[in-house]
N, CA, C and O of each residue as an XYZ file, in Angstrom:
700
protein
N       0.845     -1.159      0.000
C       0.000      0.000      0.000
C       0.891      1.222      0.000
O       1.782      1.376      0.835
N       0.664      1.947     -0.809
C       2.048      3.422     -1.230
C       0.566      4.479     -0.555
O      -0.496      4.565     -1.172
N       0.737      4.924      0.297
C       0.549      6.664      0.937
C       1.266      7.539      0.616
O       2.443      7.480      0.973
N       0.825      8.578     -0.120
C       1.737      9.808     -0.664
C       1.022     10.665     -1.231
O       0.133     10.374     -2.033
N       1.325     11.825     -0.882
C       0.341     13.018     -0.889
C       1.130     13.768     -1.676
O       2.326     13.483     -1.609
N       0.679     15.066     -2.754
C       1.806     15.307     -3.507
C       1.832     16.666     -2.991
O       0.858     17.381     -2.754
N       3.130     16.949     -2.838
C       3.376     18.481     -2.037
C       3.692     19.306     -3.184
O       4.224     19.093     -4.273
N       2.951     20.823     -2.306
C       3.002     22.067     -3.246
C       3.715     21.976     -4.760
O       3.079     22.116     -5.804
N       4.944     21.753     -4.695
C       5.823     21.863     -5.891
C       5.644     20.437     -6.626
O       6.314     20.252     -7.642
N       4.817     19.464     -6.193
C       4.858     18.351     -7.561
C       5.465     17.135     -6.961
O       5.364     15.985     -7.390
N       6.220     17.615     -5.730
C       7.166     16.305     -5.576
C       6.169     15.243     -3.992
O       5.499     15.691     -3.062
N       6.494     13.959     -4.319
C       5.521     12.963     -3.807
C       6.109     13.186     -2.446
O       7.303     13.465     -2.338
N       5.385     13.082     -1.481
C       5.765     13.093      0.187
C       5.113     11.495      0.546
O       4.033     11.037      0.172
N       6.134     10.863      1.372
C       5.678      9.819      1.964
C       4.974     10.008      3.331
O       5.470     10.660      4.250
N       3.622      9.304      3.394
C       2.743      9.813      4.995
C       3.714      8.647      5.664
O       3.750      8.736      6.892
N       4.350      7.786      5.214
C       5.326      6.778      6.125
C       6.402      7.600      7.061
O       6.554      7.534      8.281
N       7.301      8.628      5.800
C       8.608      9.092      5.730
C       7.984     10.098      7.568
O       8.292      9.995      8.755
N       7.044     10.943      6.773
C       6.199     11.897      7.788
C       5.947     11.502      9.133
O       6.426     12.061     10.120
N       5.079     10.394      9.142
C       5.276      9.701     10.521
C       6.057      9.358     11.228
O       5.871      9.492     12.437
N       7.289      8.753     10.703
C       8.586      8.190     11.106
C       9.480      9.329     12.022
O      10.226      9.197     12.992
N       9.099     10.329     11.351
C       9.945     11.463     11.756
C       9.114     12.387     12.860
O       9.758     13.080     13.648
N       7.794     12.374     12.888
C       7.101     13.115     13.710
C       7.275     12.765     15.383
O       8.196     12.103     15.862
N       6.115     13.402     16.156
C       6.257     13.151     17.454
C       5.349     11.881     17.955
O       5.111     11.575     19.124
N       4.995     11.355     17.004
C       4.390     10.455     17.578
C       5.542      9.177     17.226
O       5.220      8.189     17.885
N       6.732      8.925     16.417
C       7.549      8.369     16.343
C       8.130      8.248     17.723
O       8.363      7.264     18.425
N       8.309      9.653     17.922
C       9.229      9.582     19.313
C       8.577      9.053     20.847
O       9.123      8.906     21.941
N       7.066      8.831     20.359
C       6.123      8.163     21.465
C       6.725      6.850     21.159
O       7.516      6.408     21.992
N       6.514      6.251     20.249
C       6.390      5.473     19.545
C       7.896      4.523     19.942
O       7.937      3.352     20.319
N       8.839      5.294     19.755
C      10.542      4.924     20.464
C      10.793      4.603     21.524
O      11.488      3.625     21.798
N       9.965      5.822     22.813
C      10.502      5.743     23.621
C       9.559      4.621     24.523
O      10.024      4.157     25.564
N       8.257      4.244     24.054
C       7.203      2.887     24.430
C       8.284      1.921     24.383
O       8.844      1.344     25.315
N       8.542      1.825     22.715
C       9.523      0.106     22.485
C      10.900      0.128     23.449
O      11.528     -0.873     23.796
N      11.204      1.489     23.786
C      12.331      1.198     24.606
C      12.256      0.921     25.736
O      13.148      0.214     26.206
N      11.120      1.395     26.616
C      10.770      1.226     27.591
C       9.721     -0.066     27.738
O       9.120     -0.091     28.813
N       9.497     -0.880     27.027
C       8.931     -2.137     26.877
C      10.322     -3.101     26.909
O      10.251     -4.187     27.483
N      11.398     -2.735     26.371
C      12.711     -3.948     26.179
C      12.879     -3.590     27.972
O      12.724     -4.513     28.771
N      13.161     -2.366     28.389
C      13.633     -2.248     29.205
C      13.089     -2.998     30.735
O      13.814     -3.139     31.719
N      11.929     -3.336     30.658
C      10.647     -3.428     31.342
C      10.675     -5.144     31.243
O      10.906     -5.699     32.317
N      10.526     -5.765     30.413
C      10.748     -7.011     30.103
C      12.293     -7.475     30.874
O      12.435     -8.304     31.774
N      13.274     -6.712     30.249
C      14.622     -7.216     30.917
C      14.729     -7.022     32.499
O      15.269     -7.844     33.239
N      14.398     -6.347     32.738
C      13.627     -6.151     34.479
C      12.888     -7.382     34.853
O      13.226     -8.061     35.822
N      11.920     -7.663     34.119
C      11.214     -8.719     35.021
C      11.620    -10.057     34.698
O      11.359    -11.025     35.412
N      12.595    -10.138     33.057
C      12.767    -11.886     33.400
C      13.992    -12.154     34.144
O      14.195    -13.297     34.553
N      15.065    -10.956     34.422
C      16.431    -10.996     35.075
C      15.854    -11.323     36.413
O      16.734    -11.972     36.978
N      14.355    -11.152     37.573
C      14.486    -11.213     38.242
C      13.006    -12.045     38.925
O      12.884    -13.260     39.086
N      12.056    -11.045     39.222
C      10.725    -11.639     39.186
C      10.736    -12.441     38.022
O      10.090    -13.327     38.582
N      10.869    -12.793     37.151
C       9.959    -13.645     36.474
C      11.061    -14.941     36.215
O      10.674    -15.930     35.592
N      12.574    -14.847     36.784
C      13.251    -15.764     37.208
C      12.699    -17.116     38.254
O      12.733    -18.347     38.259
N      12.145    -15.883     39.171
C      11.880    -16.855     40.229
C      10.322    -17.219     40.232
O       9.804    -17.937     41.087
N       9.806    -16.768     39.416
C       8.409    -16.974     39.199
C       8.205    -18.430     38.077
O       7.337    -19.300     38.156
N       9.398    -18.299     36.996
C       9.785    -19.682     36.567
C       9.780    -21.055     37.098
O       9.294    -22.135     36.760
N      10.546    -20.579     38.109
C      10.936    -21.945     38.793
C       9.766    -22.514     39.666
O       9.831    -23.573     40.291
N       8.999    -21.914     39.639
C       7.730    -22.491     40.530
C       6.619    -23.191     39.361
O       5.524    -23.581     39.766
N       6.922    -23.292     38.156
C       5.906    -23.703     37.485
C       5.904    -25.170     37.498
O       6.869    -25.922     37.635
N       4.604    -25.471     37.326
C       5.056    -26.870     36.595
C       5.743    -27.405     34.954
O       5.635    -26.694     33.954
N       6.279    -28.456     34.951
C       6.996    -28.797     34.272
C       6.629    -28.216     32.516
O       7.518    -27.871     31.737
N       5.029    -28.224     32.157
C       4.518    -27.737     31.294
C       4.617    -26.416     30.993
O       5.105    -25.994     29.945
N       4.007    -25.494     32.196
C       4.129    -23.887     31.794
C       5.609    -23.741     31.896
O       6.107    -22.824     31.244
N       6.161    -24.277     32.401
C       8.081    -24.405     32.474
C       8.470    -24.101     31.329
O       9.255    -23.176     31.117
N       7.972    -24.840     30.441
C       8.802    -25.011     29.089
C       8.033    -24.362     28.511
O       8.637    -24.344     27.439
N       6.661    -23.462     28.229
C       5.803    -22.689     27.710
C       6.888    -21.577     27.928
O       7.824    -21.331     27.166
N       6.487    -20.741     29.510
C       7.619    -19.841     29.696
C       8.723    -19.423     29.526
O       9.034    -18.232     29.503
N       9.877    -20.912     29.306
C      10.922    -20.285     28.562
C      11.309    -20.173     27.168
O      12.380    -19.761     26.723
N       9.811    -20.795     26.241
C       9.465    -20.736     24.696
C       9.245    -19.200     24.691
O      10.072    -18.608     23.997
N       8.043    -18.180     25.491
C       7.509    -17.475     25.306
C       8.558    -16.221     25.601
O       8.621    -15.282     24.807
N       9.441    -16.277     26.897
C      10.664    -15.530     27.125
C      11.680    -15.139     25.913
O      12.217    -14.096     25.541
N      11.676    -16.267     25.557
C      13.175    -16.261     23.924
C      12.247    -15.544     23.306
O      12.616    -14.394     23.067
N      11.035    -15.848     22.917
C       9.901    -15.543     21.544
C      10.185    -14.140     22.202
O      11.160    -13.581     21.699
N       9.571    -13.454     23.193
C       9.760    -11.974     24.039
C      11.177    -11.563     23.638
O      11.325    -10.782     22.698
N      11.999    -11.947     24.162
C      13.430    -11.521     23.763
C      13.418    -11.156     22.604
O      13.354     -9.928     22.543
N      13.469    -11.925     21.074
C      13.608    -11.689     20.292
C      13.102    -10.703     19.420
O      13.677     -9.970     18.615
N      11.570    -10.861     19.824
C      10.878     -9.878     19.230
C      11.177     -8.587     19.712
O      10.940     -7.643     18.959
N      11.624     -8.384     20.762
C      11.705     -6.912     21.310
C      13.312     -6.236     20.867
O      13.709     -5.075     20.770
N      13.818     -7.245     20.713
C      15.438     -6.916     19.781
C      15.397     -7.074     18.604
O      16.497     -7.329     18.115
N      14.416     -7.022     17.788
C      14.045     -6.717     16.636
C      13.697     -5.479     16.473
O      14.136     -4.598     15.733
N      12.288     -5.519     17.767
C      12.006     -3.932     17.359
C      12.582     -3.082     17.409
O      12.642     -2.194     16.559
N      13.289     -3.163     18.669
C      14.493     -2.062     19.172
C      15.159     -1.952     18.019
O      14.998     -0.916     17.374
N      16.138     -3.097     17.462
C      16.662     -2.810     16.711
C      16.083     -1.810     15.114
O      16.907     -1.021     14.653
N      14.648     -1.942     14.381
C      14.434     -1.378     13.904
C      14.372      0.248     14.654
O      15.095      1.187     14.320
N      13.548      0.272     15.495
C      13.264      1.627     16.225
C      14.855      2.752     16.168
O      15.028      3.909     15.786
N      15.753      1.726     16.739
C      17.122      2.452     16.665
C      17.599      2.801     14.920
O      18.119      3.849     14.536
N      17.362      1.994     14.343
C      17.691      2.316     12.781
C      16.941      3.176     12.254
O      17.299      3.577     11.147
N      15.632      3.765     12.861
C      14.602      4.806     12.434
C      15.477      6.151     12.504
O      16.004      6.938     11.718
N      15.279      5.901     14.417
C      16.181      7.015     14.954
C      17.192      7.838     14.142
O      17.210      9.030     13.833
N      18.051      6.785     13.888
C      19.108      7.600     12.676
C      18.726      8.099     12.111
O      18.860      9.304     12.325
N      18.047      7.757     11.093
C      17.686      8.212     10.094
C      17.152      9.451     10.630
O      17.895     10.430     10.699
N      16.129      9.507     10.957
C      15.499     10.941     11.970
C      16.358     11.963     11.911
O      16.238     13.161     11.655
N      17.306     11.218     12.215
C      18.732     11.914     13.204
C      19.561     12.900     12.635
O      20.032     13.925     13.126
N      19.719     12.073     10.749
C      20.665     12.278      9.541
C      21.906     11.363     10.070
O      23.015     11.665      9.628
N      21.820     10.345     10.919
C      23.111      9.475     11.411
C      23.199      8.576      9.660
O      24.274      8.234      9.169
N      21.930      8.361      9.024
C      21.740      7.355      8.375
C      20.996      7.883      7.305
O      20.070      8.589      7.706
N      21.116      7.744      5.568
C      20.151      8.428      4.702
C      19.271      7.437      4.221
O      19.970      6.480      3.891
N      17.958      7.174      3.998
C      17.225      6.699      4.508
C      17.475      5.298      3.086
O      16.813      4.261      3.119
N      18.308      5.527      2.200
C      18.514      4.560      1.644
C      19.508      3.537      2.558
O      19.277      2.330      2.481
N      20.206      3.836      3.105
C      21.758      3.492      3.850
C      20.501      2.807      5.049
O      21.201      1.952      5.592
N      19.347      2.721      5.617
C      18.315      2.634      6.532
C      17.907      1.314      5.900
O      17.858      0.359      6.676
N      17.594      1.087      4.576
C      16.907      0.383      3.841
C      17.973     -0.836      3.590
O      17.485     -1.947      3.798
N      18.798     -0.827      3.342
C      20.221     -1.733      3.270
C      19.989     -2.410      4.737
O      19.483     -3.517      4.921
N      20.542     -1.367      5.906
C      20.799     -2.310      6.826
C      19.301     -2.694      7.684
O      19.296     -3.190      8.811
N      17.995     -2.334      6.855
C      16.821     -2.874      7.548
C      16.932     -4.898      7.818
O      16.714     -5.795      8.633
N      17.455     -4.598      6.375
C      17.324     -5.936      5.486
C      17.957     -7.096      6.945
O      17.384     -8.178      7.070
N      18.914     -6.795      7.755
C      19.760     -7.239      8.552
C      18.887     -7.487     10.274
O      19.230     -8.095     11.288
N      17.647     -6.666      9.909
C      16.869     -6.746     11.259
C      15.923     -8.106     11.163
O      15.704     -8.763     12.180
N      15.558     -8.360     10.299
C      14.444     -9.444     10.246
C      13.029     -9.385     10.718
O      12.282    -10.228     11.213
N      12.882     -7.995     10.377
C      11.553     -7.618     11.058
C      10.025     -8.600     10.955
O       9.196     -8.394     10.069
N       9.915     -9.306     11.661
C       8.647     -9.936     11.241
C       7.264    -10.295     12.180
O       7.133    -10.002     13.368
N       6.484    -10.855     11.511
C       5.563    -11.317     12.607
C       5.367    -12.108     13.688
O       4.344    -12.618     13.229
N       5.459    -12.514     14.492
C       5.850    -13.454     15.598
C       4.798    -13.145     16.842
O       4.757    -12.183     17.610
N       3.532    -14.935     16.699
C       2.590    -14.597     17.657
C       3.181    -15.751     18.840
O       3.944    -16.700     18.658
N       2.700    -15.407     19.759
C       2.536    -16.531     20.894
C       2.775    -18.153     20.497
O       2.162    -18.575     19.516
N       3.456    -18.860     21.074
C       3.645    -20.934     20.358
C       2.927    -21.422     21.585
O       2.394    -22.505     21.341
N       2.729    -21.027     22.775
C       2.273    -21.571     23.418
C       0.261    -22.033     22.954
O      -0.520    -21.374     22.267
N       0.086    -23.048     23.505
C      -1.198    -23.495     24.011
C      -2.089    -22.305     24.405
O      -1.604    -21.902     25.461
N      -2.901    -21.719     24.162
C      -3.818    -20.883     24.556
C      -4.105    -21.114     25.853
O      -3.947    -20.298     26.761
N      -4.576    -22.347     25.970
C      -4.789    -22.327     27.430
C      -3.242    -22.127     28.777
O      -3.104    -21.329     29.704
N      -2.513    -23.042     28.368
C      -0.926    -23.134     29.022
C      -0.990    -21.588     28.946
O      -1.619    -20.806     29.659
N      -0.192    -21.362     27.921
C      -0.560    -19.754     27.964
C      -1.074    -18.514     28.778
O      -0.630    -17.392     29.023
N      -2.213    -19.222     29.087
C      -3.064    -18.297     30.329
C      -2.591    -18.955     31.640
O      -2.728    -18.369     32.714
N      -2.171    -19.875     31.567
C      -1.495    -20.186     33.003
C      -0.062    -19.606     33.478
O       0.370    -19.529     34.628
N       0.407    -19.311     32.552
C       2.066    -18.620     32.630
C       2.067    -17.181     33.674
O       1.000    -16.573     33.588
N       2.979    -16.616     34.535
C       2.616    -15.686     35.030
C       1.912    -14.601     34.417
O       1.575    -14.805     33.251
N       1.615    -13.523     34.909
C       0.210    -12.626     34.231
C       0.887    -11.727     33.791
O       0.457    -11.093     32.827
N       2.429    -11.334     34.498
C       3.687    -10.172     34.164
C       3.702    -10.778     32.574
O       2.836    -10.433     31.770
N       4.631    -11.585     32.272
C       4.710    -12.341     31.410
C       3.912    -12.200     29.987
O       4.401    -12.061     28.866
N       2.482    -12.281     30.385
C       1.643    -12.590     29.342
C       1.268    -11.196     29.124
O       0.896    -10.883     27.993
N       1.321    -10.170     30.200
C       1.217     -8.790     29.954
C       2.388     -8.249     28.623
O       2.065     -8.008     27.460
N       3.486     -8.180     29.090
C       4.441     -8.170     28.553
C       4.548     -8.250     27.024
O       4.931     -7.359     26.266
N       3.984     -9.944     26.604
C       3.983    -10.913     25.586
C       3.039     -9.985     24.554
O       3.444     -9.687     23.431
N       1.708     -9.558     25.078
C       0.394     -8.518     24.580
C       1.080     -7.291     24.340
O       0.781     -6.723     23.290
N       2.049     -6.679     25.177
C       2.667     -5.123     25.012
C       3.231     -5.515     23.572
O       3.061     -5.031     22.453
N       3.970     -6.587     24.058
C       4.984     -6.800     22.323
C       4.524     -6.998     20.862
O       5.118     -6.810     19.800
N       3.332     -7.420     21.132
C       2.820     -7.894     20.236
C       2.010     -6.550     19.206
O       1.910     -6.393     17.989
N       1.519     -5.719     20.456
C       0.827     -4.703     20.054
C       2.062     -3.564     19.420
O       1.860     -2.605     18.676
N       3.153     -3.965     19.901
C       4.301     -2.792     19.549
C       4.609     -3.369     18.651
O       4.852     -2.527     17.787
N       4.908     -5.184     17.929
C       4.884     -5.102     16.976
C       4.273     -4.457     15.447
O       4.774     -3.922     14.458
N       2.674     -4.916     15.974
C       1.829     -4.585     14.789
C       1.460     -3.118     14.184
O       0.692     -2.751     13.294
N       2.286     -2.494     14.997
C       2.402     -0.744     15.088
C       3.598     -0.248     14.129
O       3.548      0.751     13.410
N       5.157     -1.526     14.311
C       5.952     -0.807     13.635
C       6.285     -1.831     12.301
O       7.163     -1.632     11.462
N       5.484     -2.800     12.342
C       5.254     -3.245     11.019
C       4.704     -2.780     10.357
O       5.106     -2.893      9.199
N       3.410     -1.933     10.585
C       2.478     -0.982      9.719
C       3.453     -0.181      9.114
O       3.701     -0.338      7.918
N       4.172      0.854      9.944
C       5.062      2.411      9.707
C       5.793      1.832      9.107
O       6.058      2.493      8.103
N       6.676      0.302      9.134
C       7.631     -0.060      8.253
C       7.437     -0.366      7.047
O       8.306     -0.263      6.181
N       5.835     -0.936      6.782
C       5.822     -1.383      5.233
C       5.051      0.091      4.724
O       4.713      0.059      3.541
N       4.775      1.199      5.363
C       4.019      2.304      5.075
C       5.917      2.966      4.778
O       5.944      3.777      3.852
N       6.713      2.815      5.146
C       8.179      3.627      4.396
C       8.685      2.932      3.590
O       9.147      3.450      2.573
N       8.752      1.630      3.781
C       9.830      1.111      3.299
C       8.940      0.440      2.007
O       9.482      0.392      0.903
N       7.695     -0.022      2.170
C       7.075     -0.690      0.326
C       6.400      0.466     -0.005
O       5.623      0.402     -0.957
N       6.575      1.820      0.756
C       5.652      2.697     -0.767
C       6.788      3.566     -2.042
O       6.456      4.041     -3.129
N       8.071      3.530     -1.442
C       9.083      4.272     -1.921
C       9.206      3.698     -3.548
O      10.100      4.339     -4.100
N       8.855      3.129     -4.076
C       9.162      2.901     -5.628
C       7.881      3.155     -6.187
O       8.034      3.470     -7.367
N       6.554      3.156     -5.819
C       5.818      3.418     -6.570
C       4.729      4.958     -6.482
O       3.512      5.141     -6.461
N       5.824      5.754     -6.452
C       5.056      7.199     -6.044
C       4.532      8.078     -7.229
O       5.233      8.653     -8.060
N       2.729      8.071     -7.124
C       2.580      8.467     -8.020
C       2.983     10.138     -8.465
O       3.535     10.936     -7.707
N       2.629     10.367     -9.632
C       2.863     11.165    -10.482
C       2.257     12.542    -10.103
O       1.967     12.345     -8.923
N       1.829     14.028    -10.433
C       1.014     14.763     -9.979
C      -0.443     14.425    -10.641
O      -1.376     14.308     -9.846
N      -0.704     14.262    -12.008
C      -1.465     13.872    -12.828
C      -2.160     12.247    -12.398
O      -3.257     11.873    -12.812
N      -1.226     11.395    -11.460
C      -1.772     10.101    -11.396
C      -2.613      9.900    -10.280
O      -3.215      8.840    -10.112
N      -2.692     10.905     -9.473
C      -3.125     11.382     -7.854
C      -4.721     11.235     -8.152
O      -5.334     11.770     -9.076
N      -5.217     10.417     -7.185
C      -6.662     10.241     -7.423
C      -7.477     10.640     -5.932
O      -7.149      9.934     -4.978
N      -8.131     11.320     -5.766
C      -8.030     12.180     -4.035
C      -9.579     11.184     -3.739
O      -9.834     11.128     -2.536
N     -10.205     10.718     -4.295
C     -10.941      9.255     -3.618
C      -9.869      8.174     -3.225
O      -9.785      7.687     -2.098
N      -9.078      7.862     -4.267
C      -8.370      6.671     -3.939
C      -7.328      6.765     -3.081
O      -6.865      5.738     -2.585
N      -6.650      8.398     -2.690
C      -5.821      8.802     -2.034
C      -6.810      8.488     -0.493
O      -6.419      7.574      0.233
N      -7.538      8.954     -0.256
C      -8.424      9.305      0.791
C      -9.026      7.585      1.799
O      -9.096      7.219      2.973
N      -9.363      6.945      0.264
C      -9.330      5.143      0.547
C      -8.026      4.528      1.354
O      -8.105      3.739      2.296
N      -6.981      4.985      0.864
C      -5.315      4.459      1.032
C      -5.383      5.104      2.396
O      -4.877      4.355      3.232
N      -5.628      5.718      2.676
C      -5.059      6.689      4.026
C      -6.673      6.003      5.308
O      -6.455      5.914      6.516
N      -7.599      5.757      4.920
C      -8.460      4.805      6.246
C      -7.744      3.809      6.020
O      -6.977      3.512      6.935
N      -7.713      2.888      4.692
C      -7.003      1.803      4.997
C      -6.268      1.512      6.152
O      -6.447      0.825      7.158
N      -4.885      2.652      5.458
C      -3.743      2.700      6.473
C      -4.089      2.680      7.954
O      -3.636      1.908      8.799
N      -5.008      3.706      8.132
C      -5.480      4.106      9.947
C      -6.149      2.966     10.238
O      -6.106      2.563     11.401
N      -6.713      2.407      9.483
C      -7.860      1.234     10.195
C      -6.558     -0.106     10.302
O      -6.598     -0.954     11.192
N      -5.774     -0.079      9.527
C      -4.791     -1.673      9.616
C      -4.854     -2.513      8.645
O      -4.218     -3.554      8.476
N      -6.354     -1.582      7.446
C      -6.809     -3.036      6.981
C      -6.118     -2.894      5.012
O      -5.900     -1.872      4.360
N      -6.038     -3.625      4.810
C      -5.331     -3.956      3.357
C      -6.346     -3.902      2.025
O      -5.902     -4.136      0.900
């Protein structure tokens, strides 16, 4: 889905590029950072010892769902920090696009049992829901920068129904 609005002089603006850089990015940063940070807090300690009390089942749920947590949140971070740059001018947003390729940004739900699942501590599964929701936030902004950049229309190709369609799409999530 390409979002792009064509500014004053003709030339295509990305609503991705726009967002990325605005203040709701920087909401947006300082959540995922404070979600890694928040997570590494509770499995270094509470949720160490909250482990060891499970049974043998949520045992091995919990330390499936911990790695799955880990990873996903050093993904995001890691994208979030590669935004940053760019933001920044550390990084030009092609030089962004190269080393995206190196993050592996993807989808990643819960492996556990639905039910097991709900038995795992409640920190945990809180946590697991934060990530999940911070995923599906910077997968949107990522394929809203990174897949609309080759196909930006023209001034003449601009259709302000279909522009207007593209942009609820975008807000609603839906494709």
């Amino acid at each position: 889905m390409s979002l792009k609005i064509v500014a004053p002089l003709g030339t295509p603006v990305s609503i991705g590029q726009k967002l990325a850089s605005s203040d709701s990015f920087k909401s947006l940063f300082r959540e995922g950072m404070g979600l890694v940070e928040a997570a590494a807090s509770y499995l270094d300690s509470t949720g160490r010892e909250e482990s060891r009390r499970l049974p043998r089942i949520e045992a091995l749920a919990y330390a499936s769902e911990s790695m799955r947590l880990t990873t996903r949140l050093m993904q995001l971070a890691s994208w979030l920090l590669l935004q940053r740059a760019v933001n920044e001018g550390e990084l030009s947003p092609a030089q962004a696009a190269s080393e995206k390729r190196k993050v592996r940004l993807s989808a990643q739900e819960p492996t556990a049992n639905p039910e097991v699942f709900s038995r795992l501590p409640e920190r945990l599964r809180e946590l697991v829901s934060q990530s999940l929701q911070l995923q599906d936030r910077v997968l949107r902004l990522d394929k809203m920068i990174y897949e609309a950049g080759d196909a930006a229309p023209t001034h003449s190709a601009v259709n302000p129904v279909g522009l207007q369609m593209d942009m609820l799409r975008g807000a609603l999530g839906a494709h």
